[in-house]
Backbone of each chain as ProteinMPNN parsed JSONL, in Angstrom:
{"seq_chain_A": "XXXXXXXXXXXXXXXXXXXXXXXXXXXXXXXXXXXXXXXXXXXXXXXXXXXXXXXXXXXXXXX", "coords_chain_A": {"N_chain_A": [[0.848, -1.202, 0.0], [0.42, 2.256, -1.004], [1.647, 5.568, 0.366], [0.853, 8.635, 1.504], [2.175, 9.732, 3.673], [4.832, 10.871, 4.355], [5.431, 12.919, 3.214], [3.345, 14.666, 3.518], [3.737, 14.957, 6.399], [6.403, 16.225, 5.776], [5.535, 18.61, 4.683], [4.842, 19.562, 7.093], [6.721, 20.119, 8.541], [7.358, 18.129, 10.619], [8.952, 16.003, 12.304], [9.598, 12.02, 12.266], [9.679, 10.901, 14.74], [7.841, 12.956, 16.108], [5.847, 12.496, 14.263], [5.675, 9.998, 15.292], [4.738, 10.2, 17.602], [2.623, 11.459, 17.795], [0.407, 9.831, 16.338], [0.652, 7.862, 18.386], [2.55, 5.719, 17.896], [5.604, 3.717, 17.829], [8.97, 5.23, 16.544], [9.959, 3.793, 14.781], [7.579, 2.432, 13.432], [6.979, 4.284, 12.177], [8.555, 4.737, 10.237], [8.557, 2.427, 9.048], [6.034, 2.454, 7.73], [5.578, 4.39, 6.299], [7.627, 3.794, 4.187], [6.156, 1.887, 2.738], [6.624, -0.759, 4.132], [5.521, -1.574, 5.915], [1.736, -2.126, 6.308], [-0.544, 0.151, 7.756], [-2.923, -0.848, 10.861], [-6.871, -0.299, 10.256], [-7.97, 1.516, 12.316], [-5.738, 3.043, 13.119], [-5.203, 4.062, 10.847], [-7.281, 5.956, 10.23], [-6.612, 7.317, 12.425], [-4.173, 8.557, 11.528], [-4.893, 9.667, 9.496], [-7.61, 11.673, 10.556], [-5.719, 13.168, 12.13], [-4.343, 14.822, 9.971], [-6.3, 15.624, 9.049], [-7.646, 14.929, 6.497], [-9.239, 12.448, 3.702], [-9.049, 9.024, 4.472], [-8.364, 7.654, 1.902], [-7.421, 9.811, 0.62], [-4.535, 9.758, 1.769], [-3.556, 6.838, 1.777], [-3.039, 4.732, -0.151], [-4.029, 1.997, -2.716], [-1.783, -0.51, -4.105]], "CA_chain_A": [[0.0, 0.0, 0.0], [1.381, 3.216, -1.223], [1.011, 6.446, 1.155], [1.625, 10.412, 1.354], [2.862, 10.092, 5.161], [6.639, 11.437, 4.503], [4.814, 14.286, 2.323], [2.281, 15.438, 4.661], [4.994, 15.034, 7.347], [7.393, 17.277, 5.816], [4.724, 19.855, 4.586], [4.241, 20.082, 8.523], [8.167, 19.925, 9.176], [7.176, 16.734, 11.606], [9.991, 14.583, 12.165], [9.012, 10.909, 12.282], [9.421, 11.205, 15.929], [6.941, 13.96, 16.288], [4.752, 12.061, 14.083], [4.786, 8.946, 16.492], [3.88, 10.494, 19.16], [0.894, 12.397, 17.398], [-0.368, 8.557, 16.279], [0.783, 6.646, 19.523], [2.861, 4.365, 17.798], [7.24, 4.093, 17.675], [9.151, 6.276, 15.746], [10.024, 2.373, 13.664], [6.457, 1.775, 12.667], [6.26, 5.431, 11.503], [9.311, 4.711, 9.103], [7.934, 1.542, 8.228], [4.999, 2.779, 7.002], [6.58, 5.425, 5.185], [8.912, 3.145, 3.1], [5.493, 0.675, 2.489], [7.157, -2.1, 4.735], [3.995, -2.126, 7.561], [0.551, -1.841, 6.481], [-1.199, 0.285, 9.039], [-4.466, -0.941, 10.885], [-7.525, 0.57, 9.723], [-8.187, 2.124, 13.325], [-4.273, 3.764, 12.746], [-5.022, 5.009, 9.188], [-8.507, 6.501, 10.86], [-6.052, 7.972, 13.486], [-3.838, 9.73, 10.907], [-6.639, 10.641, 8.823], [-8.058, 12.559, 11.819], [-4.654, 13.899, 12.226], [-4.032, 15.387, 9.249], [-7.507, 16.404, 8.532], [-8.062, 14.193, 5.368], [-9.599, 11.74, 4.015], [-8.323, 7.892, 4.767], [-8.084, 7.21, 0.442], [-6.167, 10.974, 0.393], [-2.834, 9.889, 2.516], [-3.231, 5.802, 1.883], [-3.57, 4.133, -2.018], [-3.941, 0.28, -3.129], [-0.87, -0.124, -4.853]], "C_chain_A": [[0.887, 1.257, 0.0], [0.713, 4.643, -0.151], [1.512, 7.619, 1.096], [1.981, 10.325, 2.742], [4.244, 10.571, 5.052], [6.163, 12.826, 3.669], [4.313, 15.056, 2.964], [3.129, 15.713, 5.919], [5.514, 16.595, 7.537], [6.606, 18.213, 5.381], [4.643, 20.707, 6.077], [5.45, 20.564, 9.375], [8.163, 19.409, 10.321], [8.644, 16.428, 11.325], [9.458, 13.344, 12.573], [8.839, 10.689, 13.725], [7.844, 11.754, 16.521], [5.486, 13.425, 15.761], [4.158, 10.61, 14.653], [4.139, 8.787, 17.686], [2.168, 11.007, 19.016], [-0.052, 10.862, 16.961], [-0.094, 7.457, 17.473], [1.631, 5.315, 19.361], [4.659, 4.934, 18.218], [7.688, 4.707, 16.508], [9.507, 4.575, 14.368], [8.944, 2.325, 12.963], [6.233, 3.175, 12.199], [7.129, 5.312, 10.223], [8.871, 3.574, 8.252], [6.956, 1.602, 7.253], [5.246, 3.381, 5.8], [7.284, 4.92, 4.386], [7.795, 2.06, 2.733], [6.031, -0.38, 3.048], [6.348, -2.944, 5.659], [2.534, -1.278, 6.561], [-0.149, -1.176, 7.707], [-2.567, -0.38, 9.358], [-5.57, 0.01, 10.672], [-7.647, 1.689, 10.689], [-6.323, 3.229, 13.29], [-4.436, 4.537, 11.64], [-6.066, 5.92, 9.582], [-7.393, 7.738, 11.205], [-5.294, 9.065, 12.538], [-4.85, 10.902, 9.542], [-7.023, 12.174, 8.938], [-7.298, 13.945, 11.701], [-4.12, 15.16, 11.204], [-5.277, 16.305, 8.387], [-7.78, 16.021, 7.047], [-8.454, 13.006, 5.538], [-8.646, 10.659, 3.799], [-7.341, 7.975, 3.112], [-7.02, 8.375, 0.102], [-4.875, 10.6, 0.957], [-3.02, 8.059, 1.741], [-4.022, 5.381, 0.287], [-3.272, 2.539, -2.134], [-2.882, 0.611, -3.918], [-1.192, -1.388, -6.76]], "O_chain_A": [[1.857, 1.398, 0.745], [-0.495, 4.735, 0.069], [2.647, 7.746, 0.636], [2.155, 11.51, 3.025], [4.766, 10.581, 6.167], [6.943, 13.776, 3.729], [4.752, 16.201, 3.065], [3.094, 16.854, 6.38], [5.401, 17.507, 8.355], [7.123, 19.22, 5.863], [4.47, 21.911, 6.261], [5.405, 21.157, 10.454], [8.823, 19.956, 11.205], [9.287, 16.611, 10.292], [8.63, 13.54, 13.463], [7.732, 10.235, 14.018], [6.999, 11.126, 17.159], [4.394, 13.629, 16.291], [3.02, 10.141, 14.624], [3.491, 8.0, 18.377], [1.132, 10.967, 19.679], [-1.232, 10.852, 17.311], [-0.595, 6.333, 17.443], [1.635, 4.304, 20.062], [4.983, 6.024, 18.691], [6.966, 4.768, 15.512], [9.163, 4.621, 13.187], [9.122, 2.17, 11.755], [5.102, 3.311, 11.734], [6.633, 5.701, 9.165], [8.796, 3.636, 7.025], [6.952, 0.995, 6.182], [5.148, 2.991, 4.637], [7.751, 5.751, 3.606], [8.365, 1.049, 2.321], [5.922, -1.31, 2.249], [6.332, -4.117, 6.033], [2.475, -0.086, 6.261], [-0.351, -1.9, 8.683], [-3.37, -0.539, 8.439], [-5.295, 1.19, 10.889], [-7.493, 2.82, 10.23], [-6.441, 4.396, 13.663], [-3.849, 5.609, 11.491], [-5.733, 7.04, 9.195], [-7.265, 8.78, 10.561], [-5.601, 10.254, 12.623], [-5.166, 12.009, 9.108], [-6.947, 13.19, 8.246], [-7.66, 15.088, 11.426], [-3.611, 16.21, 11.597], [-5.235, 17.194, 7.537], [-8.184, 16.954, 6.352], [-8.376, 12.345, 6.574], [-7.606, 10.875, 3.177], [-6.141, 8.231, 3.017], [-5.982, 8.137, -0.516], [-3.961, 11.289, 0.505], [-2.272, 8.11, 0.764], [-5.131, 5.65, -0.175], [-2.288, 2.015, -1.612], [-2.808, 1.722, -4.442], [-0.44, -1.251, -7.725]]}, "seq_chain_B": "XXXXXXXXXXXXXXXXXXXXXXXXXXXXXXXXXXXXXXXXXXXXXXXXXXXXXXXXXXXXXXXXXXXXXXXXXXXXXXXXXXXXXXXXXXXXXXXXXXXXXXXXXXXXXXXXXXXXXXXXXXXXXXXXXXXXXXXXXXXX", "coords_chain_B": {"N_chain_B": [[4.924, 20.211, 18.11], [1.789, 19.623, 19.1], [-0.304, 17.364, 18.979], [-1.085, 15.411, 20.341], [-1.518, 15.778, 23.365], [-3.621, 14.948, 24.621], [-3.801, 12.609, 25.588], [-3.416, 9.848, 28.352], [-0.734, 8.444, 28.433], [1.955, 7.939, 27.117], [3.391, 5.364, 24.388], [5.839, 4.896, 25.035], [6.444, 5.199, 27.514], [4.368, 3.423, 28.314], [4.93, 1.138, 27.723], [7.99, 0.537, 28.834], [6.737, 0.948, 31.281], [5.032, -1.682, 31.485], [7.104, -3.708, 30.842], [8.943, -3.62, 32.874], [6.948, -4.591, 34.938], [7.384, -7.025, 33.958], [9.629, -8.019, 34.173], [9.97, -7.945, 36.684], [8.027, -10.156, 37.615], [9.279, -12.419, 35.964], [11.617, -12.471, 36.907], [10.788, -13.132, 39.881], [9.893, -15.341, 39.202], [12.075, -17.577, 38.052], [13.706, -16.901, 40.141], [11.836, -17.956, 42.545], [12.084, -21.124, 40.979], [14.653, -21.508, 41.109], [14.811, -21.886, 43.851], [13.092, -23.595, 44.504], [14.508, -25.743, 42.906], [16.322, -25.865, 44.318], [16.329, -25.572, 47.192], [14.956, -27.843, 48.502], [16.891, -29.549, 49.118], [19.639, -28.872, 49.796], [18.025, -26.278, 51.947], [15.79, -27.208, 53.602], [15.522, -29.789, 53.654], [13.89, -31.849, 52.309], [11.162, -31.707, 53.299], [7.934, -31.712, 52.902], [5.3, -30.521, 52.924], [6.606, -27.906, 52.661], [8.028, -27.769, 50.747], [5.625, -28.059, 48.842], [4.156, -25.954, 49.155], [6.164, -24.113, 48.206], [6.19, -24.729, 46.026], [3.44, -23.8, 44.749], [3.937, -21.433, 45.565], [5.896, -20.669, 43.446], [4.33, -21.6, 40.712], [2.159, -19.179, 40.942], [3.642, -17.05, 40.846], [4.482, -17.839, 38.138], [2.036, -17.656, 36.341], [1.524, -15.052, 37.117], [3.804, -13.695, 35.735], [3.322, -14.332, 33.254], [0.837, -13.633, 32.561], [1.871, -10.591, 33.111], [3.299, -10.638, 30.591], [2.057, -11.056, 28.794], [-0.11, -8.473, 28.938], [2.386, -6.56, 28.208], [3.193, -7.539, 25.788], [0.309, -6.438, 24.735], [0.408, -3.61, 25.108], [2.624, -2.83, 23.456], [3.239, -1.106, 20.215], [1.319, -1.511, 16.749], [3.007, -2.632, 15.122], [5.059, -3.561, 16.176], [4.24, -5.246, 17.664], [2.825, -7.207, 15.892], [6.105, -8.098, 15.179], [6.623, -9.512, 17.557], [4.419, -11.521, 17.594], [4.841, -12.947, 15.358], [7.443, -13.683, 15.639], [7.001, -15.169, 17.967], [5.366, -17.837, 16.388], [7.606, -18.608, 15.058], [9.108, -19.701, 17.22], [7.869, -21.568, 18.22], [7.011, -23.022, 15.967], [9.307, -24.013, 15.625], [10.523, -25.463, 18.516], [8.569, -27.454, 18.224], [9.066, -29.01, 16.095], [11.599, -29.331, 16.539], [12.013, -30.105, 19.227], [9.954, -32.651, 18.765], [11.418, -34.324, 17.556], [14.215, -34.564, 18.951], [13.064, -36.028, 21.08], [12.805, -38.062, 19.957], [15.575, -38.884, 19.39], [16.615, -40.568, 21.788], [15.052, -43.31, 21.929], [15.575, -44.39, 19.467], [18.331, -44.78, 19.145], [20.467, -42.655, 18.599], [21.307, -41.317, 20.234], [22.203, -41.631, 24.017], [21.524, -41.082, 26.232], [18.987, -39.678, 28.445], [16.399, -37.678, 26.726], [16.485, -33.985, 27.74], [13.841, -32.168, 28.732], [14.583, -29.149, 29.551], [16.31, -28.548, 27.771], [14.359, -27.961, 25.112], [13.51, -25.643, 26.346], [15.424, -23.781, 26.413], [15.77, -23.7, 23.455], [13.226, -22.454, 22.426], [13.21, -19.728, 23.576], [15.641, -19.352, 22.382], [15.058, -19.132, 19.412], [13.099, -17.36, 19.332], [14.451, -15.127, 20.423], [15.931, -14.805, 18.182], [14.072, -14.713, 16.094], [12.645, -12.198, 17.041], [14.617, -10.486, 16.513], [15.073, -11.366, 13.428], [12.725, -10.656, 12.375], [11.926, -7.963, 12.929], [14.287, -6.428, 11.335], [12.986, -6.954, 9.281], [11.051, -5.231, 9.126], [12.207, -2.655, 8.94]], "CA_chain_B": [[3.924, 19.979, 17.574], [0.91, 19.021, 20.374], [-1.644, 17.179, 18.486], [-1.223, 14.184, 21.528], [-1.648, 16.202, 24.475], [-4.886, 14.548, 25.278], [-3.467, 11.134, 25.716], [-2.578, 9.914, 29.358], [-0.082, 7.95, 28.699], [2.073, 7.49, 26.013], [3.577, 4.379, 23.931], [6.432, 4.9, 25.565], [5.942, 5.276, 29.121], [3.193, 2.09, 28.872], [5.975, -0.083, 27.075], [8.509, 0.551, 29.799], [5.662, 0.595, 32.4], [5.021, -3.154, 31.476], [8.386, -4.353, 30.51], [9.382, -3.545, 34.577], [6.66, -5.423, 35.32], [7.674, -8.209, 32.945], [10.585, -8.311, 34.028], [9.91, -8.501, 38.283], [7.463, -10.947, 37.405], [10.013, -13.467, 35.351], [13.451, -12.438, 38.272], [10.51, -14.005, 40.816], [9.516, -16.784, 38.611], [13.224, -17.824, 38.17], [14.227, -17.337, 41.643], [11.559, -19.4, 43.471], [12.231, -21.851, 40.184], [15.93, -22.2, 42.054], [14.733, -22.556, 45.44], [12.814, -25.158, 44.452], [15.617, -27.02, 42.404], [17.974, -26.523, 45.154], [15.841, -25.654, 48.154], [14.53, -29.358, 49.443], [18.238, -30.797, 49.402], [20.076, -27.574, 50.637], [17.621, -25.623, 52.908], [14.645, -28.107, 54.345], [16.065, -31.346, 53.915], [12.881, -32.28, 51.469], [9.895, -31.651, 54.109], [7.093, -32.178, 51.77], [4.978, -29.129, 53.026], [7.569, -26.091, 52.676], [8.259, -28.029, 49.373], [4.736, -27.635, 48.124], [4.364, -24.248, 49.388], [7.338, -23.237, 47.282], [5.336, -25.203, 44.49], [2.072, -22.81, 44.636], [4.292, -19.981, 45.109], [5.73, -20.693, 41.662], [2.931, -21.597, 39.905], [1.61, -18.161, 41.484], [4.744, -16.318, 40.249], [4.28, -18.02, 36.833], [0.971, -17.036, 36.077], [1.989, -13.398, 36.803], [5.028, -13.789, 34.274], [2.317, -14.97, 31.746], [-0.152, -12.207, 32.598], [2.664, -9.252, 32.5], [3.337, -10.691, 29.484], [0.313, -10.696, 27.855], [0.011, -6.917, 29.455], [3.545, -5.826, 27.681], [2.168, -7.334, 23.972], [-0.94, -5.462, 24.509], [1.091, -2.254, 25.211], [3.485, -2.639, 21.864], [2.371, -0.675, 19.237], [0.681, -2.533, 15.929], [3.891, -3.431, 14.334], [5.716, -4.428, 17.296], [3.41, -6.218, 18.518], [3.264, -8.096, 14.995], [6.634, -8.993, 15.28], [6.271, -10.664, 18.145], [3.64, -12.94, 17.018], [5.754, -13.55, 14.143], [8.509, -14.496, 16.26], [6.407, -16.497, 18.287], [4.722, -18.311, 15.789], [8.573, -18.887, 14.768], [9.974, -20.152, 18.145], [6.555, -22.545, 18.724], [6.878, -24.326, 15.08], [11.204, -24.806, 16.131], [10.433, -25.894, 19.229], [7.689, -28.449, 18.374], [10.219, -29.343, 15.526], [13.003, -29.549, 17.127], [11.347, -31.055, 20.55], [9.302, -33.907, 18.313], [12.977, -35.373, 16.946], [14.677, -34.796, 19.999], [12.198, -36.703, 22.02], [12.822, -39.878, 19.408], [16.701, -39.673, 20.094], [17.027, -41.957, 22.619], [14.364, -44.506, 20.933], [16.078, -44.716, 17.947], [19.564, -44.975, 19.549], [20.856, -41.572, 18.044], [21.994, -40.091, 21.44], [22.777, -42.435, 24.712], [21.29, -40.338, 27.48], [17.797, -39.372, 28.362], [16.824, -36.07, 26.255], [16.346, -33.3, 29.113], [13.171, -31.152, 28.459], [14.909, -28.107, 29.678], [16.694, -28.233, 26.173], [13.682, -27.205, 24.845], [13.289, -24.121, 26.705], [16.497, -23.063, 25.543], [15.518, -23.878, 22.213], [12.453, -21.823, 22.397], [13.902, -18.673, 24.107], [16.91, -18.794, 21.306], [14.753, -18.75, 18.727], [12.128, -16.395, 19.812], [15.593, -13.919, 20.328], [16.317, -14.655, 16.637], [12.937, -14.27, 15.494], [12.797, -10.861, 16.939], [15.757, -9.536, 15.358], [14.825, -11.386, 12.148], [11.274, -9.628, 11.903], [12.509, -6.105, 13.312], [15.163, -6.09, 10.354], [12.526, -7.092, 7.731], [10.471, -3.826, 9.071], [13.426, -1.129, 9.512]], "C_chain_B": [[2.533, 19.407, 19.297], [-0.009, 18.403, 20.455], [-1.993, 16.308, 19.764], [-1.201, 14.879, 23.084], [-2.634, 15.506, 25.519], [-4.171, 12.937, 25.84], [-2.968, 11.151, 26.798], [-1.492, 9.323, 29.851], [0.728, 7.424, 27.341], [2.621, 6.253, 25.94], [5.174, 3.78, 25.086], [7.012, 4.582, 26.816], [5.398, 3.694, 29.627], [4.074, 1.133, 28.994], [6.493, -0.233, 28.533], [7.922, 0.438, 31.291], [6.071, -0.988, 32.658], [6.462, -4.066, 31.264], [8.834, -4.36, 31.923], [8.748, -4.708, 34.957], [6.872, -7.003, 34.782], [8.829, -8.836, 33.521], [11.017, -8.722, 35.584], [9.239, -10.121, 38.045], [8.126, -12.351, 36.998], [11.247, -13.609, 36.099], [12.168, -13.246, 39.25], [10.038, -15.2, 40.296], [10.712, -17.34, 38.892], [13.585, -17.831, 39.893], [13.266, -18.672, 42.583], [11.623, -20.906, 42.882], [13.678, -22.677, 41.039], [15.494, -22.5, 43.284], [14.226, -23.467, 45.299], [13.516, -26.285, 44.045], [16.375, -27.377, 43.427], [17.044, -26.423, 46.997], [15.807, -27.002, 49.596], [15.957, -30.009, 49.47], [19.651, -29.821, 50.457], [19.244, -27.281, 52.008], [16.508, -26.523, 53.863], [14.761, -29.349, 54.17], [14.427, -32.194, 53.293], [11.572, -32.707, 52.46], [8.994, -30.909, 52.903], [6.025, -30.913, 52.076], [5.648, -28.378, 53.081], [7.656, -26.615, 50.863], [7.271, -27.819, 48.347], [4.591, -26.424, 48.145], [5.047, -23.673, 48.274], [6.504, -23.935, 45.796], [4.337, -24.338, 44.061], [3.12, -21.701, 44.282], [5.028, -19.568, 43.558], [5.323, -20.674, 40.57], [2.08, -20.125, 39.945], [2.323, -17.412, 40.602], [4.714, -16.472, 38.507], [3.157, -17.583, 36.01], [1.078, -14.934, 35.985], [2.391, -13.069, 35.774], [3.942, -14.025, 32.983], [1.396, -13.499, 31.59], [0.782, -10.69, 32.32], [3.276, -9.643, 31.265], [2.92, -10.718, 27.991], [0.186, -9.049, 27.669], [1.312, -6.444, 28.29], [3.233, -6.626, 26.159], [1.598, -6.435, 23.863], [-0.638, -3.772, 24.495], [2.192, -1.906, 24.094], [2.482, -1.545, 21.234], [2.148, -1.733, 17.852], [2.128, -3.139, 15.55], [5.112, -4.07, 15.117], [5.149, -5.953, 17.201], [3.157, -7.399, 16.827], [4.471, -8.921, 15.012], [6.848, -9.57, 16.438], [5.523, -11.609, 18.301], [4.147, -13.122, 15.946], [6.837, -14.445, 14.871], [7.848, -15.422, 17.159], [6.019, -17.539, 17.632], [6.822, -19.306, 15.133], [8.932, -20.117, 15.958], [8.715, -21.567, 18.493], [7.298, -23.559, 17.348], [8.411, -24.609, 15.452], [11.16, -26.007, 17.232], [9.716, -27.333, 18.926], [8.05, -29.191, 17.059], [11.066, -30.548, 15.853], [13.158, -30.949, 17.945], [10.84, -32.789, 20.485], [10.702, -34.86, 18.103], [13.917, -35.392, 17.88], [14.023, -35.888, 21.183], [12.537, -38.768, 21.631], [14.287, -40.034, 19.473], [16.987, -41.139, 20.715], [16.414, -43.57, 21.971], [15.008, -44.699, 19.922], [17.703, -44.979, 17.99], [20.755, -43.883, 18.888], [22.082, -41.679, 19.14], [21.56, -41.788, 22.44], [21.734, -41.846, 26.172], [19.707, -39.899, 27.277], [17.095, -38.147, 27.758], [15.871, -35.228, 27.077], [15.347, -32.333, 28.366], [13.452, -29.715, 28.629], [15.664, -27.669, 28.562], [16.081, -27.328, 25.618], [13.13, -25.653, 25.142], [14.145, -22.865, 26.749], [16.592, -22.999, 24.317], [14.548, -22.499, 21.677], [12.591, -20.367, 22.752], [15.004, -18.304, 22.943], [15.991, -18.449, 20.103], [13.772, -17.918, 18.503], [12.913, -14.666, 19.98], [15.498, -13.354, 19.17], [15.178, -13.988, 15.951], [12.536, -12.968, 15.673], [13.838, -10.181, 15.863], [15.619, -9.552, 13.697], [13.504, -10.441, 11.518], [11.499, -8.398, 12.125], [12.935, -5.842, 11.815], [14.021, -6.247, 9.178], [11.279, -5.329, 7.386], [11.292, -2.459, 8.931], [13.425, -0.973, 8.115]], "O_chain_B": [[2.892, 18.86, 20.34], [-0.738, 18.431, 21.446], [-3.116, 16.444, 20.251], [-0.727, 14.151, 23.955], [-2.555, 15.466, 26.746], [-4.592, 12.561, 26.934], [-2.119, 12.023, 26.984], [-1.099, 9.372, 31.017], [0.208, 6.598, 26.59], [2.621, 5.633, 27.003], [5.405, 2.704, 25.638], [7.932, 3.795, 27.038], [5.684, 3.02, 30.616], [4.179, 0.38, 29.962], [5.86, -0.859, 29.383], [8.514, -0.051, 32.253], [6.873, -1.486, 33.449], [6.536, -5.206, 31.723], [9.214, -5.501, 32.188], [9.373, -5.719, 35.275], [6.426, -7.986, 35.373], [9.034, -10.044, 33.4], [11.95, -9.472, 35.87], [9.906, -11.129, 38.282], [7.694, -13.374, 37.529], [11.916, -14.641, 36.034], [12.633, -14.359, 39.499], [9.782, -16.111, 41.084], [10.748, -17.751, 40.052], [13.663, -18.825, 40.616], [13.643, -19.741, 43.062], [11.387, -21.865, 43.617], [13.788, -23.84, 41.427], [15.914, -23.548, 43.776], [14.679, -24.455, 45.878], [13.39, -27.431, 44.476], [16.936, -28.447, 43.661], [17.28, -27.284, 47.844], [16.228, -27.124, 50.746], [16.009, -31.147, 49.937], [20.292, -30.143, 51.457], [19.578, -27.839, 53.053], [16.613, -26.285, 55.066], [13.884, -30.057, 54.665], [13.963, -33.113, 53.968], [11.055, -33.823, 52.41], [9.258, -29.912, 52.229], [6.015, -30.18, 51.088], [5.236, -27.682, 54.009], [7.366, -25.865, 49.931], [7.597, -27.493, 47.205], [4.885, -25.743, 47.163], [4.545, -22.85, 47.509], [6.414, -23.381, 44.7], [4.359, -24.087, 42.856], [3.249, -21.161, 43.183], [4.828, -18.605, 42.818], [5.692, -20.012, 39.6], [1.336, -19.911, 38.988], [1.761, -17.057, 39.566], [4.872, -15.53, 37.731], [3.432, -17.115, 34.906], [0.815, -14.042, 35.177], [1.815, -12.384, 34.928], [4.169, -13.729, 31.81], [1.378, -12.631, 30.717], [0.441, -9.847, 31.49], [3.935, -8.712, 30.801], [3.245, -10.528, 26.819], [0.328, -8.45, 26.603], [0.816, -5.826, 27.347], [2.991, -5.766, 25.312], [1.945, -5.514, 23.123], [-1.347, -2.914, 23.967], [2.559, -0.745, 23.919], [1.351, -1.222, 21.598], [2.803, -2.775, 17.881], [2.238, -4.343, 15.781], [5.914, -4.903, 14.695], [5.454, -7.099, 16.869], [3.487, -8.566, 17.035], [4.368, -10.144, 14.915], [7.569, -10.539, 16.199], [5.794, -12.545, 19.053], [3.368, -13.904, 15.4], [7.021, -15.649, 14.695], [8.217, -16.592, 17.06], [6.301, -18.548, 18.278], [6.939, -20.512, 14.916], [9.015, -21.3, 15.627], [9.137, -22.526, 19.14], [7.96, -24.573, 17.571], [8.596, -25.82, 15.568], [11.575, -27.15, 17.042], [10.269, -28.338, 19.371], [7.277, -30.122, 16.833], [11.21, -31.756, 15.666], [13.739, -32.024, 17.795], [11.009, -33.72, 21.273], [10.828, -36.005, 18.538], [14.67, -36.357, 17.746], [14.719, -36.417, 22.05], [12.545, -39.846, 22.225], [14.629, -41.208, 19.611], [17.371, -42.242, 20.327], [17.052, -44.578, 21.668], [14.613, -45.769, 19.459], [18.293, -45.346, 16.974], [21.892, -44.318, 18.702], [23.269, -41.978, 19.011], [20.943, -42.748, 21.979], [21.391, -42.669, 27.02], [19.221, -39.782, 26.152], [17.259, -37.25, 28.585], [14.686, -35.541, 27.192], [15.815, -31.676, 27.436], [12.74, -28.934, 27.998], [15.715, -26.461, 28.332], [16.529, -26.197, 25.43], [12.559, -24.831, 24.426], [13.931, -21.671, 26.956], [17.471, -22.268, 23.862], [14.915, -21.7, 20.814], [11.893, -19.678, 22.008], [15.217, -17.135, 22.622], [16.174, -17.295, 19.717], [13.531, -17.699, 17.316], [12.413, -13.554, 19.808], [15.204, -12.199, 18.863], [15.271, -12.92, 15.346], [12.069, -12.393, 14.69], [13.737, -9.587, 14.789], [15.817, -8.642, 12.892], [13.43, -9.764, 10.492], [11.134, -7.653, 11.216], [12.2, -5.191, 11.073], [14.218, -5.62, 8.136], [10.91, -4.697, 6.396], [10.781, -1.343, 8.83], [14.076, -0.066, 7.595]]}, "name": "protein", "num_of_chains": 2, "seq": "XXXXXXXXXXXXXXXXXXXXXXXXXXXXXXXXXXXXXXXXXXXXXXXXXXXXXXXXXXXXXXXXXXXXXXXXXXXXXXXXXXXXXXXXXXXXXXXXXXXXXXXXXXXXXXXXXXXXXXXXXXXXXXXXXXXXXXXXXXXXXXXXXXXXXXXXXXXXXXXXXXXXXXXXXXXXXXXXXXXXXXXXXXXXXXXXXXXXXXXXXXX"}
């Protein structure tokens, strides 16, 4: 699954840090994601969603 | 940034929370594990009530270790907590592997000596290590 999380990130000048704390997870599963290596759960993709004020299909794509 | 302010506890904090307890929980498993190996021949000269006693209190202690361990999964975050059911799922099929063909040793006249179940729990522990490190690295 392909995603805008390192885009939306740096639009925000987050560091992956910054953005694991804002989803609750480790700063690992935020890079993971980010490089397509971890699928997030839906309740996680919700969460950045939320976060970023878009919708789920806007940050996360079927690849 | 402050979007997580609301939260009372972060990932962080919980992890290390539970991992303490994980980790009292498995130093008193282990210890009353030795008093019992060495206890009844050393300290009470194998009086059969102090010896059970120390049996409950293990079993007691073990159940903890199981429960703060359950607790410190549930406190990972998703992809943690994946690879450690990866690596479990690893160290279970080794073990029950490993354990099944070790067990037929002696029957089959391989090996000479009786094969010691505590093997296995060095078996299971090594590869449960590995299996972390191997699943971490396939996420990083």
């Amino acid at each position: 699954m392909k995603n805008r999380l390192k885009v939306l990130r740096a639009e925000r000048d987050w560091t992956q840090a910054d953005l694991a704390e804002a989803l609750d997870v480790s700063r690992q599963t935020v890079n993971a994601i980010e490089k397509g290596k971890f699928d997030p759960s839906l309740p996680l993709a919700f969460k950045a969603a939320r976060l970023f004020k878009m919708q789920i299909e806007d940050i996360f794509e079927e690849e | 940034m402050n979007a997580n302010t609301t939260k009372p506890e972060n990932l962080k904090k919980r992890v290390s929370r539970s991992a303490k307890q994980l980790f009292i929980w498995t130093f008193a498993w282990v210890a009353s594990l030795a008093l019992l190996a060495f206890g009844p021949k050393f300290i009470w000269d194998f009086h059969v009530v102090v010896s059970t006693t120390v049996i409950f209190i293990n079993l007691g202690f073990g159940y903890k270790m199981v429960m703060a361990n359950i607790k410190h999964i549930n406190d990972l975050d998703e992809m943690m907590r994946k690879i450690h059911v990866e690596a479990m799922a690893l160290s279970l099929g080794v073990s029950v592997v490993l354990g099944a063909i070790y067990g037929l040793l002696e029957g089959i006249k391989i090996i000479t000596f009786e094969p010691n179940p505590s093997g296995l729990l060095f078996v299971m522990s090594f590869s449960y290590m590995i299996g972390v490190a191997l699943f971490y690295r396939k996420y990083a």
